[in-house]
DSSP file (Angstrom, degrees, kcal/mol; ACC not computed):
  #  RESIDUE AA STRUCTURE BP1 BP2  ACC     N-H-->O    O-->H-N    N-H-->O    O-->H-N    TCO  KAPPA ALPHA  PHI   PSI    X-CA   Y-CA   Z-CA
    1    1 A X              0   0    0      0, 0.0     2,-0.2     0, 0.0     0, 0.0   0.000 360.0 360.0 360.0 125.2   81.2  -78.6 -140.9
    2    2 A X        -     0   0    0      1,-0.2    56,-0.0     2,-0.0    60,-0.0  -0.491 360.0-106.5 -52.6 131.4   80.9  -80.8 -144.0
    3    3 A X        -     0   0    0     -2,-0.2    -1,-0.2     1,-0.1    40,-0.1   0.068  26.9-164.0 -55.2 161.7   78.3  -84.0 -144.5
    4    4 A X  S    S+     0   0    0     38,-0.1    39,-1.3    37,-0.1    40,-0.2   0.509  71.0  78.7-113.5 -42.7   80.5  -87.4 -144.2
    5    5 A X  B    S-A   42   0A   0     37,-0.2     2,-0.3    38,-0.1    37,-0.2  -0.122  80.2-137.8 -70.5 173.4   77.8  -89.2 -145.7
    6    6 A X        -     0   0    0     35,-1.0    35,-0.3    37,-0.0     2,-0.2  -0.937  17.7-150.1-134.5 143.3   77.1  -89.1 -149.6
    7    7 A X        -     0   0    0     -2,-0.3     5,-0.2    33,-0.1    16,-0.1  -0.822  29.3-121.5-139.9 140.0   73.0  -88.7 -150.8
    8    8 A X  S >> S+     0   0    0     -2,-0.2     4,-2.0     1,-0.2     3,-0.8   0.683 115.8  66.1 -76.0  -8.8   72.1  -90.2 -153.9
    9    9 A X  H 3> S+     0   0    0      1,-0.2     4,-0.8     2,-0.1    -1,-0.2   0.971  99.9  51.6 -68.5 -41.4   71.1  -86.3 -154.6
   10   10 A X  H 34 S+     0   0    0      1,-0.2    -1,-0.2     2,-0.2    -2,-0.2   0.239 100.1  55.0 -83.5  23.1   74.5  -85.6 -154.4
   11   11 A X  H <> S+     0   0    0     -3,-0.8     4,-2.6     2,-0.1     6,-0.6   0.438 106.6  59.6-112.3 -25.1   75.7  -88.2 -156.9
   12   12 A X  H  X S+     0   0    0     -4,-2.0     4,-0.8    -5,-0.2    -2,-0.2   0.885 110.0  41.6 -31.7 -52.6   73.0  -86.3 -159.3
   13   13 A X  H  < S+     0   0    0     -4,-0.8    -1,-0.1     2,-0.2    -3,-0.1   0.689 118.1  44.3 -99.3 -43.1   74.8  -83.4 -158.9
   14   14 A X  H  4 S+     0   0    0     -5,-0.2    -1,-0.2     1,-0.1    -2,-0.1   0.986 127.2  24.6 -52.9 -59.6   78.4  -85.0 -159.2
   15   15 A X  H  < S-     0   0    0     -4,-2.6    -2,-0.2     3,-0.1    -3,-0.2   0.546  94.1-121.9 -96.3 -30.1   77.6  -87.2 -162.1
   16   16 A X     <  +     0   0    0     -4,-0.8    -4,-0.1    -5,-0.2    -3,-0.1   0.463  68.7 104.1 106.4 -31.0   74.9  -86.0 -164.1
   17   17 A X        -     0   0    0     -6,-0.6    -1,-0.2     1,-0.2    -6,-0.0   0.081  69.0 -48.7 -95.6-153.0   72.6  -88.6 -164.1
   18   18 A X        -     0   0    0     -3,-0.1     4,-0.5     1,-0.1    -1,-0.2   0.106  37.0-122.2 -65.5 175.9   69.6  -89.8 -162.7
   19   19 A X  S    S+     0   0    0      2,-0.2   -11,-0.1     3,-0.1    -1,-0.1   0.264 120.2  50.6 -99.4 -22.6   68.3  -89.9 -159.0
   20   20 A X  S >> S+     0   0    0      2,-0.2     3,-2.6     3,-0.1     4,-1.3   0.938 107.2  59.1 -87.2 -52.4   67.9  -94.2 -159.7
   21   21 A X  H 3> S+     0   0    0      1,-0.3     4,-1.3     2,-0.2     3,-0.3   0.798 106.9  42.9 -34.1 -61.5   71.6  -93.9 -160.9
   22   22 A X  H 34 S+     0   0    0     -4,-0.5    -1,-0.3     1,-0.2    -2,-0.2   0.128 110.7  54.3 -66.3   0.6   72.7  -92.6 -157.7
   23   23 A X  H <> S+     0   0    0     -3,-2.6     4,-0.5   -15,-0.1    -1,-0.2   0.781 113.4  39.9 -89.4 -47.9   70.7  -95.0 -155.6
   24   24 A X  H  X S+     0   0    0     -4,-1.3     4,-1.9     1,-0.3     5,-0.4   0.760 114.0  58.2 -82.7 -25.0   72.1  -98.4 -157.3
   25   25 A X  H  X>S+     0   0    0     -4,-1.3     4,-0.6    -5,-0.3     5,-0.5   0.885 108.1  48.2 -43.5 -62.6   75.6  -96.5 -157.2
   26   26 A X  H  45S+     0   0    0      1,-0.2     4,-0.5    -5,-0.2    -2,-0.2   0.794 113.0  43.1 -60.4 -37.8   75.1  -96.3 -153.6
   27   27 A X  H  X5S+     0   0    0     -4,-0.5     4,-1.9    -3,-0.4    -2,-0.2   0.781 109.2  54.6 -97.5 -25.0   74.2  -99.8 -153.1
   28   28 A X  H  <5S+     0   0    0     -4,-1.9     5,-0.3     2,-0.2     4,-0.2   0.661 112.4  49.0 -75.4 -13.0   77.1 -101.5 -155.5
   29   29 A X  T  X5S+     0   0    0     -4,-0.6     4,-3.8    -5,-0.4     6,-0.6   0.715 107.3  54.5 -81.1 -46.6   79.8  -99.3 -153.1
   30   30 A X  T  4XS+     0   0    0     -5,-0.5     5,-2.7    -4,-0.5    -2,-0.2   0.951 115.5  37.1 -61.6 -45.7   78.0 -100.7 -150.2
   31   31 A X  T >X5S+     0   0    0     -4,-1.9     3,-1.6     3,-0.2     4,-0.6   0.947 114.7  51.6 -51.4 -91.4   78.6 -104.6 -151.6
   32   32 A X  T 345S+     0   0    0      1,-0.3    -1,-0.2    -4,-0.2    -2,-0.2   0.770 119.3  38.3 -47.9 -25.9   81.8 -104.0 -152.8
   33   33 A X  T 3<5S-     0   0    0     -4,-3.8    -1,-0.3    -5,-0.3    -2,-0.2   0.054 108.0-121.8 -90.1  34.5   82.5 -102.5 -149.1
   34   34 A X  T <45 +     0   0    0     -3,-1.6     2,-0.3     1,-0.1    -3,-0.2   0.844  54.1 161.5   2.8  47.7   80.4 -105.1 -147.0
   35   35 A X     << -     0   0    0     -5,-2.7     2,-0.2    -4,-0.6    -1,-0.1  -0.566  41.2-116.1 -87.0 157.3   78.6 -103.1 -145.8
   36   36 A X    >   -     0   0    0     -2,-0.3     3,-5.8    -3,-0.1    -1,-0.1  -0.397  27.4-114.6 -84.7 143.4   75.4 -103.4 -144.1
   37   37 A X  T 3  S+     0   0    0      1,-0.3    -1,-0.1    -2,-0.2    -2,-0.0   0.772 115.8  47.8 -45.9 -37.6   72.0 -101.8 -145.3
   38   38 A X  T 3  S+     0   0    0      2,-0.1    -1,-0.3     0, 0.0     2,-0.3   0.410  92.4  95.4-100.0  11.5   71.6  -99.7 -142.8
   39   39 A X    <   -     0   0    0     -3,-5.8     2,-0.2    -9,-0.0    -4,-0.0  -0.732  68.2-135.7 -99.4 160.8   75.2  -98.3 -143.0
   40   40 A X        -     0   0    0     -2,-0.3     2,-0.2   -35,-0.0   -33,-0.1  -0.724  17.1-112.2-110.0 166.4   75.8  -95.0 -145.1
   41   41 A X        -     0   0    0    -35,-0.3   -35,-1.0    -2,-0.2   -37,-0.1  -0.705  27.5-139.3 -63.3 126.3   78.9  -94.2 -147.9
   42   42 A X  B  >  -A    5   0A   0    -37,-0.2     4,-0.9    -2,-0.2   -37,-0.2   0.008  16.4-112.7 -21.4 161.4   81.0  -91.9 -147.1
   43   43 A X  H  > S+     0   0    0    -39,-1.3     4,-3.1     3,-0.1     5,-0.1   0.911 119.6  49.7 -67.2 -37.3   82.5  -89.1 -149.5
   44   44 A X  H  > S+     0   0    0    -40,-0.2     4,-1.2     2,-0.2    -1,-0.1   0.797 106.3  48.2 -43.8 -47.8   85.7  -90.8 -149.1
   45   45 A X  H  > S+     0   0    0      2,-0.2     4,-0.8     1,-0.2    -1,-0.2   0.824 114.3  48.4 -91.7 -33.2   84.7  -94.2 -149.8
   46   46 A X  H >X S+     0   0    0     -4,-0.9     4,-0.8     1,-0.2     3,-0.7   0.890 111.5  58.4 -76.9 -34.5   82.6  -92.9 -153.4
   47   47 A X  H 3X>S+     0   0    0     -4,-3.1     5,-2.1     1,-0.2     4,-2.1   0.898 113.9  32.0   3.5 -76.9   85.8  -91.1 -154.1
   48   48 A X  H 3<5S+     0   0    0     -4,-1.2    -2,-0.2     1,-0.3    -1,-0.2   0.715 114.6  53.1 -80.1  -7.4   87.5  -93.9 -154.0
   49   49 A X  H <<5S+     0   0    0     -4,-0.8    -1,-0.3    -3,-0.7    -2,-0.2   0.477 117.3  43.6-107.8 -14.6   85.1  -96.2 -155.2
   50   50 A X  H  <5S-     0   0    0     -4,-0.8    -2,-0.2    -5,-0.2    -3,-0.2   0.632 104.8-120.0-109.7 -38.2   84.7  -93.4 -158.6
   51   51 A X  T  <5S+     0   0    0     -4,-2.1     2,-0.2    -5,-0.4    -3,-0.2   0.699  71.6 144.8  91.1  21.6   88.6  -93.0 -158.9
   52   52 A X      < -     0   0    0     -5,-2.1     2,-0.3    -6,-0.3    -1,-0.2  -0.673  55.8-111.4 -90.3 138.5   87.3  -88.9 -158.2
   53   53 A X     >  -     0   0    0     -2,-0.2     4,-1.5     1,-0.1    -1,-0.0  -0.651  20.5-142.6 -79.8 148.8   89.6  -86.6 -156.1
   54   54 A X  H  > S+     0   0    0     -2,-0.3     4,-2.7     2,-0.2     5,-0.2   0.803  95.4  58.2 -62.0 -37.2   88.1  -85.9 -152.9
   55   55 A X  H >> S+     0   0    0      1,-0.2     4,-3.4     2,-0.2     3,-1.3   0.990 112.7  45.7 -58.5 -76.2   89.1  -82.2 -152.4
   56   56 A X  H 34 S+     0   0    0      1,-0.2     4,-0.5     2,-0.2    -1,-0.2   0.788 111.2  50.9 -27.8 -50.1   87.2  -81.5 -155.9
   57   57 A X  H >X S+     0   0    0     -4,-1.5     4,-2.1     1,-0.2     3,-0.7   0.934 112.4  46.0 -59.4 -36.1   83.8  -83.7 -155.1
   58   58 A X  H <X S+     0   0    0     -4,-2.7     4,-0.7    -3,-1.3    -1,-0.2   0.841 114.8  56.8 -90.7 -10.9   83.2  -81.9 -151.5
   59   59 A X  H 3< S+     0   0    0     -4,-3.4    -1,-0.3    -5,-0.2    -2,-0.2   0.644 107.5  38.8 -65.4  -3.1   83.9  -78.6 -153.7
   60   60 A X  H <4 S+     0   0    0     -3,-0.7    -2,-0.2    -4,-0.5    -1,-0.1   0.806 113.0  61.7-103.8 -23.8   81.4  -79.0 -156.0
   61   61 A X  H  <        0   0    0     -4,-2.1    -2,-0.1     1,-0.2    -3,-0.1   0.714 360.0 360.0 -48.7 -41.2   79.0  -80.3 -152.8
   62   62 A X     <        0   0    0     -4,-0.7    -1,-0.2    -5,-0.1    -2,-0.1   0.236 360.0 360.0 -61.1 360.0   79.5  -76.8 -151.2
């Protein structure tokens, strides 16, 4: 079974950057989604949020 959720470790690993990159990444999806602090990103939603296909992200995740 595959995560649903997205970890700012795994935005490291996507992206390249930093482990703060991937935090504030995490929290401007969650505003732009209204979402609440204690709710998490999907892959789907950073997908969409990145303009990244999905199939590719949860391969490289693997």
């Amino acid at each position: 079974m595959n995560r649903l959720c997205i970890y700012p470790k795994d935005i490291m690993v996507i992206t390249g950057r930093s482990d703060r990159y991937g935090r504030n990444l995490i929290k401007k999806i969650k505003h732009h989604l209204n979402k609440l602090q204690h709710q998490v990103v999907t892959v789907d939603e950073f997908c969409q949020y990145m303009g990244l296909q999905s199939d590719i992200v949860i391969k490289q995740l693997k």
